[in-house]
C-alpha positions as CSV (number, residue, x, y, z in Angstrom):
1,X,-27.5,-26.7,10.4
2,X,-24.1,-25.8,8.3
3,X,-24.3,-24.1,5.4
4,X,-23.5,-27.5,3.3
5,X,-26.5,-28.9,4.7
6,X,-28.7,-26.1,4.1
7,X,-27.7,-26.3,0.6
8,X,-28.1,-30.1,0.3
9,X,-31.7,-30.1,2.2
10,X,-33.2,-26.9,0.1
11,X,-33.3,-28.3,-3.4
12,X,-33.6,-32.0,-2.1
13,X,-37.2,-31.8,-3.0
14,X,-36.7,-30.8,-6.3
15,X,-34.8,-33.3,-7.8
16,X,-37.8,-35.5,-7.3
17,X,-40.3,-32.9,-8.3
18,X,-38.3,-32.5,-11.5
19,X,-40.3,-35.7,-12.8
20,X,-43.5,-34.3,-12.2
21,X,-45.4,-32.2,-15.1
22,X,-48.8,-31.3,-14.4
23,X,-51.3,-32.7,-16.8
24,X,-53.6,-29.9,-16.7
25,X,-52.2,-26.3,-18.1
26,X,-53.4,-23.6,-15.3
27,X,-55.8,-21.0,-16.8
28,X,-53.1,-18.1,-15.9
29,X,-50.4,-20.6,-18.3
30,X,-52.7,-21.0,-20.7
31,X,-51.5,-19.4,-24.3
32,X,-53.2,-16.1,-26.3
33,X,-56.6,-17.9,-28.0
34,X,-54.9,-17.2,-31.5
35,X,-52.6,-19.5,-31.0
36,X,-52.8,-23.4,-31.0
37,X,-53.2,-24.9,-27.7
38,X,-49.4,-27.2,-27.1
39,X,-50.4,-31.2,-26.5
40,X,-51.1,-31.9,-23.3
41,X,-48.3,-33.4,-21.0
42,X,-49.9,-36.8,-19.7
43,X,-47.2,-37.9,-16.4
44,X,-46.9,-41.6,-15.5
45,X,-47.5,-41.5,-11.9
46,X,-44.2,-43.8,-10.7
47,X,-41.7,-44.6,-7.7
48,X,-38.4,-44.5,-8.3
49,X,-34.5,-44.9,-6.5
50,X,-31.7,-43.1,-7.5
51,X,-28.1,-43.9,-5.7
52,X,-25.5,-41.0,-5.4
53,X,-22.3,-40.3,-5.8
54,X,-19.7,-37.9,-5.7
55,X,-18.7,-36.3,-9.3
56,X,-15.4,-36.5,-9.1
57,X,-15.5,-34.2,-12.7
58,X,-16.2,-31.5,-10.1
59,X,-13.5,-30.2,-7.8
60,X,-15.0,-31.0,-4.7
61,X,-13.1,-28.6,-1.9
62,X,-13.3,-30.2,1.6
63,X,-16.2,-32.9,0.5
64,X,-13.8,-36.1,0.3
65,X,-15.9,-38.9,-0.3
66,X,-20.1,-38.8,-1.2
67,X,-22.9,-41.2,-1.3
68,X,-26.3,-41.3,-0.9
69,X,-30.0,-42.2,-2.3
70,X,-32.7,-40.7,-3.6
71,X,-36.3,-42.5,-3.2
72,X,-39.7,-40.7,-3.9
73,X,-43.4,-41.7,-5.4
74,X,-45.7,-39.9,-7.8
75,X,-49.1,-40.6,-7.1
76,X,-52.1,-38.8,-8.4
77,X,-54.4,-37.6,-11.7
78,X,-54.8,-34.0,-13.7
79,X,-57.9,-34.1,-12.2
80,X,-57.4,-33.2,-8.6
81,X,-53.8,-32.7,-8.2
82,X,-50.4,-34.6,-8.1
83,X,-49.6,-36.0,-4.4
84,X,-45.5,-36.3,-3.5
85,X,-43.5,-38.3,-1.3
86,X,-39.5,-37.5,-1.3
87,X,-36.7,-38.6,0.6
88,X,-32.6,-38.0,0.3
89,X,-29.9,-39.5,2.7
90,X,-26.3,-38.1,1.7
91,X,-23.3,-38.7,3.8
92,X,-20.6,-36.4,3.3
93,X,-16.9,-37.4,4.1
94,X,-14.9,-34.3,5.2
95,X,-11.8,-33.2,7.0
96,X,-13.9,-33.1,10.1
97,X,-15.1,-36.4,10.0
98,X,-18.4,-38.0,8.5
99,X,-21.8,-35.8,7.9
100,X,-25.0,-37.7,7.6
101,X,-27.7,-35.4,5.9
102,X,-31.6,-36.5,6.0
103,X,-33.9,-34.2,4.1
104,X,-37.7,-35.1,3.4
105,X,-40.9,-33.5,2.0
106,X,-44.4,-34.4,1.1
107,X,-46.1,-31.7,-1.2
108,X,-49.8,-31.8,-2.6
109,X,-50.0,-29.6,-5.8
110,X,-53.8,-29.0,-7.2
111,X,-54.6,-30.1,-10.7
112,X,-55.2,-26.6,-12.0
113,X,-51.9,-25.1,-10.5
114,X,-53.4,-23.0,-8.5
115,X,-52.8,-24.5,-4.8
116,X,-49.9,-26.2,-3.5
117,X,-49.2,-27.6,0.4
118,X,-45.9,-28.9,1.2
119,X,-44.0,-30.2,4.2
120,X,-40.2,-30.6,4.5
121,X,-38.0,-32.3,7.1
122,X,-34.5,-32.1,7.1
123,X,-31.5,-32.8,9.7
124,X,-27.6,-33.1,9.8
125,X,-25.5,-35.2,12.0
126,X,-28.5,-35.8,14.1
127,X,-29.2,-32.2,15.1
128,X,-32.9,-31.7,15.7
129,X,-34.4,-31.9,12.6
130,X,-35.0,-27.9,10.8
131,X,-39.3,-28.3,9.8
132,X,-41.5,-26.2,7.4
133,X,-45.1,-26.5,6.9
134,X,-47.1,-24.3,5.2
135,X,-49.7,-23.5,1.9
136,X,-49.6,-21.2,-1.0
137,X,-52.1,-20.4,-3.3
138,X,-52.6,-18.3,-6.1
139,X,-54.4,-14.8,-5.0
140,X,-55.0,-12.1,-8.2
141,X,-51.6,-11.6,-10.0
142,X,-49.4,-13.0,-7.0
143,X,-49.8,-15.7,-4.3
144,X,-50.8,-15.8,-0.7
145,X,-48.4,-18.3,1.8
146,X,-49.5,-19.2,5.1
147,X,-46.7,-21.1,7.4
148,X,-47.9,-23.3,10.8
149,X,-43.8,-24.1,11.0
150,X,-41.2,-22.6,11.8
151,X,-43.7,-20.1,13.1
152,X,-47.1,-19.8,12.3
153,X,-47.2,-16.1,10.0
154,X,-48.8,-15.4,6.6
155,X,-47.4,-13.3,3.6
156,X,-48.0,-12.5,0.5
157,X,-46.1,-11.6,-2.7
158,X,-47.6,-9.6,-5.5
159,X,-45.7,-11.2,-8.7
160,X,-46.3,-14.1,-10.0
161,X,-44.4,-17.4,-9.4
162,X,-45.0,-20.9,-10.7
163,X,-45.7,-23.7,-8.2
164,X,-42.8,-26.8,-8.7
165,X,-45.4,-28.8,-10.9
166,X,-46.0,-26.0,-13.1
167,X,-42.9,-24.9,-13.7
168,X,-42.0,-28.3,-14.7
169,X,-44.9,-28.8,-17.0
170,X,-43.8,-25.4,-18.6
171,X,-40.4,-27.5,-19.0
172,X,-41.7,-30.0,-20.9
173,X,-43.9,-28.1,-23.3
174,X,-41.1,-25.8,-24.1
175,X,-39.2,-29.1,-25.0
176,X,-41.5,-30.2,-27.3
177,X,-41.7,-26.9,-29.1
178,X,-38.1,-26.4,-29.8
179,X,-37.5,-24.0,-27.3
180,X,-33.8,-23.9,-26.0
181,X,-34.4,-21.5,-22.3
182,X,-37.1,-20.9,-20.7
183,X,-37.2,-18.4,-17.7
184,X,-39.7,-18.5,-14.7
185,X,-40.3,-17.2,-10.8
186,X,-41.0,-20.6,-8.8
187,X,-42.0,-20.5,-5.1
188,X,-41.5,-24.4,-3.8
189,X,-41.8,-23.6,0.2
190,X,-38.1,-24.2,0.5
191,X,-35.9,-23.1,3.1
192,X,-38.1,-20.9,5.3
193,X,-40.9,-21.2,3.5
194,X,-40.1,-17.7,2.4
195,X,-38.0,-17.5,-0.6
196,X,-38.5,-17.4,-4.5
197,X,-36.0,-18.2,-6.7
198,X,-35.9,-17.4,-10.2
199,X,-35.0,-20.3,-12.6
200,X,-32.8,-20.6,-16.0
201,X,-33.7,-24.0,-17.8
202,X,-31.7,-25.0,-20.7
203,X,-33.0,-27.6,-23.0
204,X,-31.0,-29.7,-25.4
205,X,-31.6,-31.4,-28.5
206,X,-34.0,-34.4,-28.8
207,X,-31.8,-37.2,-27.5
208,X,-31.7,-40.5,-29.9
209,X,-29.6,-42.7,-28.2
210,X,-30.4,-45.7,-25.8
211,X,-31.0,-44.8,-22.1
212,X,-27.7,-46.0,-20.4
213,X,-30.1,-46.7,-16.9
214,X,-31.4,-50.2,-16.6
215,X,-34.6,-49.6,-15.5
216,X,-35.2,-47.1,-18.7
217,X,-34.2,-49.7,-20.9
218,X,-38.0,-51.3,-21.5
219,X,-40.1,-51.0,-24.2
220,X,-42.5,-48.3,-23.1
221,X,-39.3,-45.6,-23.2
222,X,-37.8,-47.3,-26.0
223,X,-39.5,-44.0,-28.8
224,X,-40.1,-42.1,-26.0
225,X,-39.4,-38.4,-26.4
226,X,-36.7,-37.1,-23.5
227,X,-34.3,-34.0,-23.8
228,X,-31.0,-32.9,-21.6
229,X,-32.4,-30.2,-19.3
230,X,-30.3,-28.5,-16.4
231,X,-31.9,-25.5,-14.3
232,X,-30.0,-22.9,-12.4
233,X,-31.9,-21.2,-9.4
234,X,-31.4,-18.4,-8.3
235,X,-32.7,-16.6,-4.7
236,X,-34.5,-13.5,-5.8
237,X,-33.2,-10.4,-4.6
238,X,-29.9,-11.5,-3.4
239,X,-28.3,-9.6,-6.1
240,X,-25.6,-12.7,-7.2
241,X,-24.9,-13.7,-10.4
242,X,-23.9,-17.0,-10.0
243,X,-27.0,-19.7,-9.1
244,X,-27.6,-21.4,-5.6
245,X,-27.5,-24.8,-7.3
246,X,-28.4,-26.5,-10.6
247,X,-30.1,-29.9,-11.6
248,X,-29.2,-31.7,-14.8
249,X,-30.9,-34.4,-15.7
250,X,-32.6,-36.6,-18.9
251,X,-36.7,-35.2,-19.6
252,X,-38.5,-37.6,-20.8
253,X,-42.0,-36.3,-21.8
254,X,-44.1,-38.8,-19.0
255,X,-42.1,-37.1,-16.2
256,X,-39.4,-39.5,-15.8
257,X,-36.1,-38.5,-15.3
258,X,-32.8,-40.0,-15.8
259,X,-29.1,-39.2,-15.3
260,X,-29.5,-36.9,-12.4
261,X,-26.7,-34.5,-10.9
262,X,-27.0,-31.9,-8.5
263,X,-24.3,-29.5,-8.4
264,X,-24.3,-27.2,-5.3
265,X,-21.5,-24.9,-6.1
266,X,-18.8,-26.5,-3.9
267,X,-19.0,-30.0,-5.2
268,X,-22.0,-32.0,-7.3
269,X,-23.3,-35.0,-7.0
270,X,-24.5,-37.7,-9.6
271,X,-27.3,-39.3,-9.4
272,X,-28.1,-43.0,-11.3
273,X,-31.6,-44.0,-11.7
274,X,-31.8,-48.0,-10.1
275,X,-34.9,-48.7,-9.8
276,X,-38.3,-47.5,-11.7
277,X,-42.1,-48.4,-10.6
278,X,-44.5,-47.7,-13.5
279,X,-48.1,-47.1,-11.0
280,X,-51.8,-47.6,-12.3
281,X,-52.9,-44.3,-13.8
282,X,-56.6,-43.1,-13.5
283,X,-57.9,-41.2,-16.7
284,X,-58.8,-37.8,-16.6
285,X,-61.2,-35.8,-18.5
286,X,-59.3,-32.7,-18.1
């Protein structure tokens, strides 16, 4: 697989799991006891589509012509975890002709933040599709990952690092405190299954105008609260200055997103929510 398509398939996943805040605050996240405890994030478990296009505000080098899709569903409770199910198709028209790229992932994060197994797909121009498989969970002060693909092999990192849920949740709650950054580790099983990445979010203001995205346009986002966020990752220990990629999109506090683009250094792409599926959500004592 090129280097464009690595780059396209590793933060496919999180685009998607950028909607998804965990309910539950792990015990490790949890604030000092003298301070209030923040309102809890409550997610709307959904399905949703976004289509893709090129940002032609971004010069694009040898990436003539874009489009693609974005299609996932949220399903699950604070209880016993959030379940994922994420798909993006981009072709790519470039000097050398047209690039199809498929990259998938299913990912199970436990409701206390504390386990997390995921499973990503991806392929370009019908190469034999690039596979990882593997769980991580939280051992003492670091985390332990064990991989069945590429190769089976288990390792272990001593520092901390938020699981994609988590890190998300963290988001939110910094959002609603009036927090403008917010720094964490993540480890999301990208890539090999190997790397961490360390992740720059910017929030904005409170945004107060109407959605511009159809399907946002309804009454139960109409006083919602939602914020500008874009995060920059960056691959720990590779010593550059300049982020791997960064997601912008439109927060709003239930996990939805809006007004997507994924800018990969080279070119970006924007993203335009189409369709939204509001699911039946289970309550949860926790």
């Amino acid at each position: 697989m090129n280097d464009i398509s690595l780059r396209l398939a590793a933060p496919a996943s999180r685009v998607g799991i950028a909607t998804l805040m965990l309910a539950a605050v792990p015990a490790w996240a949890q604030p000092a006891a003298t301070q209030p405890a923040p309102e809890r994030v409550v997610l709307a478990p959904h399905r949703a589509v976004y289509d893709l296009v090129l940002d032609n505000a971004k010069p694009s080098g040898n990436i003539e012509t874009a489009k693609g899709r974005i299609a996932f569903e949220f399903t699950g409770d604070a209880c016993e975890g959030y379940a994922l199910s994420f798909r993006q198709v981009t072709q790519l028209g470039t000097e050398a002709g047209p690039r199809l790229i498929d990259a998938r992932t299913t990912s199970f994060e436990a409701g206390d933040g504390a386990s997390y197994r995921f499973k990503t797909e991806s392929s370009a121009g019908g190469a034999k599709p690039d596979m990882v498989d593997g769980t991580a969970q939280k051992s003492g002060s670091g985390y332990e990952v064990k991989l069945s693909q590429p190769k089976a092999e288990t390792h272990r990192d001593g520092s901390d690092a938020l699981f994609p849920n988590a890190q998300m949740k963290a988001v939110i709650q910094a959002a609603r405190a009036g927090k403008h950054t917010l720094s964490v580790r993540l480890y999301d099983g990208a890539n090999s299954g190997k790397e961490v990445y360390d992740t720059l979010s910017v929030i904005g203001k409170r945004i107060e105008a109407k959605p511009s995205e159809q399907p946002l346009q309804r009454p139960e986002f109409e006083k919602m609260a939602r914020w500008p966020v874009t995060i920059s990752y960056f691959k720990v220990g590779s010593g550059e200055t300049t982020p791997s990629y960064t997601i912008a999109f439109e927060l709003y506090e239930n996990g939805v997103t809006g007004a997507v683009k994924l800018d990969y250094g080279s070119f970006a792409l924007r993203g335009t929510l189409t369709r939204l599926d509001l699911l039946p959500q289970e309550p949860c004592a926790k």
